[in-house]
C-alpha positions in Angstrom: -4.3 7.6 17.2 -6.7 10.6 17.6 -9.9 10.8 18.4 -12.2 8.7 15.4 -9.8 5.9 15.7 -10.0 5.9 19.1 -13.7 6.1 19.3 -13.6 3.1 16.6 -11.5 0.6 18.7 -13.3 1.4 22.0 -16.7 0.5 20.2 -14.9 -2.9 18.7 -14.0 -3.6 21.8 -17.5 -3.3 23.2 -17.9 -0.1 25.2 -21.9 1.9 24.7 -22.7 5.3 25.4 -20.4 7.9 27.3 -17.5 5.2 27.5 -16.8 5.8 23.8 -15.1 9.0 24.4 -12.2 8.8 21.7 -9.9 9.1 25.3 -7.4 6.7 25.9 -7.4 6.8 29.6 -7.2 4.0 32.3 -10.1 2.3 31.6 -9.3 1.9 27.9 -6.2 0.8 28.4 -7.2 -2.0 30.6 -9.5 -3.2 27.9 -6.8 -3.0 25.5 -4.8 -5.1 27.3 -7.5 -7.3 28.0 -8.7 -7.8 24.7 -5.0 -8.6 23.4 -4.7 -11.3 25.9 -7.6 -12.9 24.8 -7.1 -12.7 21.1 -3.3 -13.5 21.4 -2.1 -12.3 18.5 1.2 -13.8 16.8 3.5 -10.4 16.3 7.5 -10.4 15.5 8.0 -9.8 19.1 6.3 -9.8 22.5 3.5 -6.9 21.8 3.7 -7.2 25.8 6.5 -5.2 25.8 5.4 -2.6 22.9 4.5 0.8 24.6 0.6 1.3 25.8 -0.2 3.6 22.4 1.1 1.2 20.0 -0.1 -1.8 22.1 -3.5 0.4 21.1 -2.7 0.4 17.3 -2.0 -3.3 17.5 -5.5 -4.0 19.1 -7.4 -1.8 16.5 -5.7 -4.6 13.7 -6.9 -7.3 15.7 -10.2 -6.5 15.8 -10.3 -4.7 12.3 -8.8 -8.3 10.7 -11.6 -10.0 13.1 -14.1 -8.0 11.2 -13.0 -8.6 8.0 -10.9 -6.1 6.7 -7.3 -6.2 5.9 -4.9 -3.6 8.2 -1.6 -5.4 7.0 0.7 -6.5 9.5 -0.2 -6.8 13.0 2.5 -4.3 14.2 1.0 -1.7 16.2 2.4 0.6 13.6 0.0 3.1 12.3 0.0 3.4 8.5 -2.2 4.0 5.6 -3.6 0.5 5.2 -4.1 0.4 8.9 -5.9 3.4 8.8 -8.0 1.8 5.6 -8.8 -0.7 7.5 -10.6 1.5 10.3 -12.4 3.6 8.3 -14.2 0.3 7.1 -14.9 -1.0 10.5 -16.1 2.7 11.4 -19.0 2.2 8.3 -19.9 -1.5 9.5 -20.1 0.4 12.9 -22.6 2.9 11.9 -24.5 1.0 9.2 -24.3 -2.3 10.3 -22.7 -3.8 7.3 -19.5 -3.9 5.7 -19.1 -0.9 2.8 -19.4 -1.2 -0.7 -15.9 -1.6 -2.6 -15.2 1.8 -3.3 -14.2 0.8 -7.0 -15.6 -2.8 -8.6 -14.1 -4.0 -10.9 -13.4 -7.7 -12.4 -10.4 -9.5 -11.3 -7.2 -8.3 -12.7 -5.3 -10.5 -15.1 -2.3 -12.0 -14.0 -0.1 -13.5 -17.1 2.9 -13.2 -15.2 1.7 -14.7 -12.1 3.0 -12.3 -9.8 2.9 -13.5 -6.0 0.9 -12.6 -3.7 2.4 -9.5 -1.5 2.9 -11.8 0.9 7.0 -11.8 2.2 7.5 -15.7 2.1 6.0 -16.0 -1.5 7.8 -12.5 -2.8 10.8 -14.4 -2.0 9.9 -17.8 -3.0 9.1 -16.3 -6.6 11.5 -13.4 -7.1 14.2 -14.4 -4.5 16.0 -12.9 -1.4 15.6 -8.8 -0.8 18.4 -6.9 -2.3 20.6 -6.4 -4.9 21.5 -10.1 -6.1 18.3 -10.8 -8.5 18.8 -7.2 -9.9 19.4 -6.1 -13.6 20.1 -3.3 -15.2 17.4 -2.0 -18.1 17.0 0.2 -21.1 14.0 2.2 -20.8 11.9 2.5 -23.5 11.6 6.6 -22.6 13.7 8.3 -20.9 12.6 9.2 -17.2 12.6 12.5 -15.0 14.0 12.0 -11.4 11.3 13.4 -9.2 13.5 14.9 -6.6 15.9 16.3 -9.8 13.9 17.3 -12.5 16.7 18.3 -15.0 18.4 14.6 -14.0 17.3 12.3 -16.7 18.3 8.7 -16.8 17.8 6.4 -19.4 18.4 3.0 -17.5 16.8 1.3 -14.1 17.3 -1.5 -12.3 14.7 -4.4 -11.4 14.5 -7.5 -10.1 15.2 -9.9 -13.6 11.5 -11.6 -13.3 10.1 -8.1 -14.1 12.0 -6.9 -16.5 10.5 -8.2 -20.1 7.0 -7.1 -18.3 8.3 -3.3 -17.1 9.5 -2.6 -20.8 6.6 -4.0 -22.5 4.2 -1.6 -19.9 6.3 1.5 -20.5 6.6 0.4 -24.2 2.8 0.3 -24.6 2.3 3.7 -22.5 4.6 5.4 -25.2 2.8 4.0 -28.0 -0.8 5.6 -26.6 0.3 8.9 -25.2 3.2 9.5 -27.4 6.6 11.5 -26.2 4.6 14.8 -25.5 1.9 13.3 -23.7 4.0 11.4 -21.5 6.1 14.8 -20.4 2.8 16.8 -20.3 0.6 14.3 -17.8 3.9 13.5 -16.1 3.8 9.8 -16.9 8.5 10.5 -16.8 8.9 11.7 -13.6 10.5 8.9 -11.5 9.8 8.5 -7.7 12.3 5.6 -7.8 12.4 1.8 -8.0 14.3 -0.7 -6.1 15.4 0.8 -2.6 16.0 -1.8 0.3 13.7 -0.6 3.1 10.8 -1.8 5.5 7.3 -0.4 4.1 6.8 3.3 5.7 5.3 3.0 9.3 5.6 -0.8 9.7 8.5 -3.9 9.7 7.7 -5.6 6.7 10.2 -5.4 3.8 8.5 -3.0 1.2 8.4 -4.7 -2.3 10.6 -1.8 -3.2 13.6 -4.1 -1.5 12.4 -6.9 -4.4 13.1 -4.2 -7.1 9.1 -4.9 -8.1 7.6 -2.0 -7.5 8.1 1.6 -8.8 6.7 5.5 -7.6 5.5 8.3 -10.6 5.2 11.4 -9.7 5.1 11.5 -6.2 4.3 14.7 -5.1 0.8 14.7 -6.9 0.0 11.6 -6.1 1.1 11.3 -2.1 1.0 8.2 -0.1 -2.1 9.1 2.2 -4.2 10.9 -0.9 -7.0 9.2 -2.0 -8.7 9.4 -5.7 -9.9 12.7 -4.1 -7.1 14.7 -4.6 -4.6 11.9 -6.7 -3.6 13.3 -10.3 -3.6 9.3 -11.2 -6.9 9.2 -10.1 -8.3 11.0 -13.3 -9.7 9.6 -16.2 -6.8 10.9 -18.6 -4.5 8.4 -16.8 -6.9 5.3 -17.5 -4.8 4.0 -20.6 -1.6 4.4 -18.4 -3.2 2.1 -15.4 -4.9 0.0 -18.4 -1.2 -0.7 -19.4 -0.2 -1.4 -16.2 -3.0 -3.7 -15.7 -2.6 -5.9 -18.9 0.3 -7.4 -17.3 -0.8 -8.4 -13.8 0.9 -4.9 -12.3 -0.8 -4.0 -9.0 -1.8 0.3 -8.5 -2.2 1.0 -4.9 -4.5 3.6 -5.7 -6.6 1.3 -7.9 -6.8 -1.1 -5.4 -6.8 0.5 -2.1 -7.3 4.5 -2.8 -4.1 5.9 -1.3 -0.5 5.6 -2.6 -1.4 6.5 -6.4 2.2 7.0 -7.1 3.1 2.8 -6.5 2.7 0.1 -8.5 4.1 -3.2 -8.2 4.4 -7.1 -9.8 2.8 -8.1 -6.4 -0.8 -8.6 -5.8 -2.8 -7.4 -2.2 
């Protein structure tokens, strides 16, 4: 962590004035320790063991989920929702109450009832991780490998509960934006689907390894940018999220403000 982070766990744990130095020296590693004693939280393994700087992270999502906000898994793993989560507990620091959603809107529909992201109801309703709930799909236009460009592919694979839902979304962005559209906004270039990996800086499976969740064009719309700098984040792509959204899909963006490229049958 650097300095703001560091200045936000030392206040949540309770040190005033000079003590709040964004330093992690002695003292505020004592209170780290300290702190996690106290709040004892459950983690995969023994955070005891976990080195003094992640032990640090760990604390920050303690006291962050304490206050309200949701940091994802208590792994002392520093990550974008992790860092979400700080940023709010640095506002309710300075201004005394909790910020303002940073985009209200009503509650999504959900006709599919996707699961929550949650890893013992992602595999209660879609099955095990992996390959052996996967199918193979006709897409209803043709896709644009991001890391290829002149590699076009015609098919994907998915986890079977999502694939009547997938084709019906893409389906429905063809039929707004039409063929040139779709090239021109980038709506075909494919970050890729179903890879069987833990979510980027933390040990939880990603809802990639489900099949459920798919990236579009990546490299304007990176993991840690918010609607600041996020191509998706314009008002031209509102009809593609508005398909998206008519059948319970979940955008990262939409809901959190980084990682505009994902979106997944899984809701936060």
């Amino acid at each position: 962590m650097n300095v703001k982070p560091l200045r936000t766990l030392q206040t949540a744990m309770g040190l005033l004035g000079d003590a709040v130095d964004g330093q992690y020296g002695e003292a505020t590693r004592a209170l780290v320790t300290s702190t996690l004693a106290r709040q004892n939280p459950a983690t995969k393994t023994d955070w005891r063991s976990w080195p003094s700087e992640r032990q640090a992270v760990l604390c920050l999502q303690v006291l962050s989920q304490r206050a309200g906000f949701v940091p994802g898994d208590l792994d002392g793993l520093w990550g974008p929702q992790t860092a979400f989560a700080c940023d709010q507990l640095a506002y309710q620091q300075g201004h005394g109450e909790a910020p303002a959603p940073w985009r209200v809107e009503p509650v999504a529909p959900n006709p599919n009832a996707w699961p929550l992201e949650r890893q013992e109801e992602l595999t209660a309703f879609y099955g095990p991780p992996g390959e052996a709930n996967l199918v193979s799909m006709t897409l209803p236009y043709p896709l644009r490998l991001s890391w290829e460009l002149g590699t076009v592919v015609q098919r994907t694979r998915c986890n079977a509960r999502v694939k009547d839902s997938l084709g019906r979304v893409l389906a429905a962005v063809l039929s707004h934006y039409g063929a040139a559209a779709v090239s021109e906004l980038r709506l075909d270039v494919f970050g890729g689907g179903y890879n069987l990996r833990d979510k980027r800086g933390g040990s939880a499976m990603s809802t990639h390894a489900w099949g459920i969740a798919f990236d579009f064009d990546p490299d304007r719309n990176q993991l840690k940018w918010s609607d600041a700098r996020a191509r998706f984040a314009r008002s031209e792509y509102a009809a593609w999220w508005a398909c998206w959204e008519a059948e319970g899909w979940v955008s990262l963006g939409r809901a959190r403000n980084y990682d505009w490229m994902h979106v997944q049958a899984a809701r936060v």
